[in-house]
N, C-alpha and C positions, 0 to 999 in steps of 0.2 A: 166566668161561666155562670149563666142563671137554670134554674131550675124548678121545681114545685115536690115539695115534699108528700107525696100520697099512697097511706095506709102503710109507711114508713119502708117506701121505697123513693129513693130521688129518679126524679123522671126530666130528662134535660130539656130543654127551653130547645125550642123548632130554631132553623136556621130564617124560616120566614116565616111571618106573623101575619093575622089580619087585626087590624087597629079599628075601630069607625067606619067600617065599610072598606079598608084602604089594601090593599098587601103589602106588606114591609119585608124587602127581601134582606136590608140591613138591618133590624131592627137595636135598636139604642136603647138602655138602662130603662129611660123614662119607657117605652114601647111595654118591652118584657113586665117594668115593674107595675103597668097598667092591665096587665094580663095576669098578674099574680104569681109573677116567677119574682125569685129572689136570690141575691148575689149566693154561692158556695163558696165558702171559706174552709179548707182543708187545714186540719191540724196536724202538726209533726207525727211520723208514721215512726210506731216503734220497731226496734226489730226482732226476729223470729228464727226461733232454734229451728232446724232439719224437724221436727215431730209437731211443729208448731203451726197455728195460719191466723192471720191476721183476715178481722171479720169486719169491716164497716157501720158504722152505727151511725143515725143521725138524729140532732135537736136543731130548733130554729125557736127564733126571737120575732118579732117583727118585723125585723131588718133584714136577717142571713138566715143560711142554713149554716150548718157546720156539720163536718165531718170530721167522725174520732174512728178510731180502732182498741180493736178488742183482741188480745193474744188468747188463740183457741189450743187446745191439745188437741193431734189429729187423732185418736184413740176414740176408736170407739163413735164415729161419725154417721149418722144417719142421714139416707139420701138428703134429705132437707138439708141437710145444712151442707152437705157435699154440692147439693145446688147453691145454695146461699154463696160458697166460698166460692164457686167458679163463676159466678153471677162478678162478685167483688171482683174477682181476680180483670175480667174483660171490663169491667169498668175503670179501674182503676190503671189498669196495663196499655188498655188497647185504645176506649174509647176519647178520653181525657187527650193525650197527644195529639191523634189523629185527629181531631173534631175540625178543625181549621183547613183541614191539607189532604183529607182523602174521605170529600162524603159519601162516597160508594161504598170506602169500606166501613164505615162510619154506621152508614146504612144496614150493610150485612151483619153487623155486629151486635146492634140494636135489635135486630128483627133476632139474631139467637137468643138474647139479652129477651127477648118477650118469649120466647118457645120455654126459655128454663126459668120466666115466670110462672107460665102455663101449667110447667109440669111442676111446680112447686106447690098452687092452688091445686090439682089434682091430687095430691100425695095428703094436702091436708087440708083437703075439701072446704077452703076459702072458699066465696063467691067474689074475691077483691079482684 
């Protein structure tokens, strides 16, 4: 999976690309990596008590992105982060599997995936 790391949200790499003028409906490493997406490398997911949620965090090199997680206590959760955790949770649950096998729902998922951006920057008056 390629991706773009921006304002420290990962934002997945389109299923078709424009290169040079061209549309690339398959696009390959070199494509994406000419576009400025770059490989995600998921790191071992720890696990999490019933009070607990596992929150995604991410660095990149020049090479990768990576993703780590972060063991939260659900005490005491403000919407932010209540967004934040359901944001992870369909990325990491729904979208990730499906991305190959069901772009429609891929699709719908993404686009809530932007609504509970939206209302993330409302809540704490980003412009990102």
């Amino acid at each position: 999976m390629f991706a773009k790391l921006i304002n420290n949200s990962l934002k997945l790499a389109p299923h078709f690309v424009e290169v040079e003028g061209k549309i690339i409906l398959n696009p390959q490493e070199n494509d994406y990596r000419l576009l400025g997406y770059k490989p995600v490398v998921y790191q071992d997911c720890p696990s999490a008590l019933s009070n607990q949620t596992l929150v995604e965090t991410y660095s990149e090199d020049n090479e990768k992105i990576y993703v780590n997680y972060q063991v939260q206590s659900n005490s005491n959760i403000s919407r932010e982060e209540e967004i934040k955790i359901e944001l992870m949770e369909i990325d990491s649950k729904s979208i990730r599997p499906l991305r190959a096998q069901e772009t429609d729902r891929l699709i719908a998922l993404e686009n809530q995936a932007e609504l509970l951006r939206a209302e993330l920057r409302d809540i704490t008056g980003s412009s990102n």
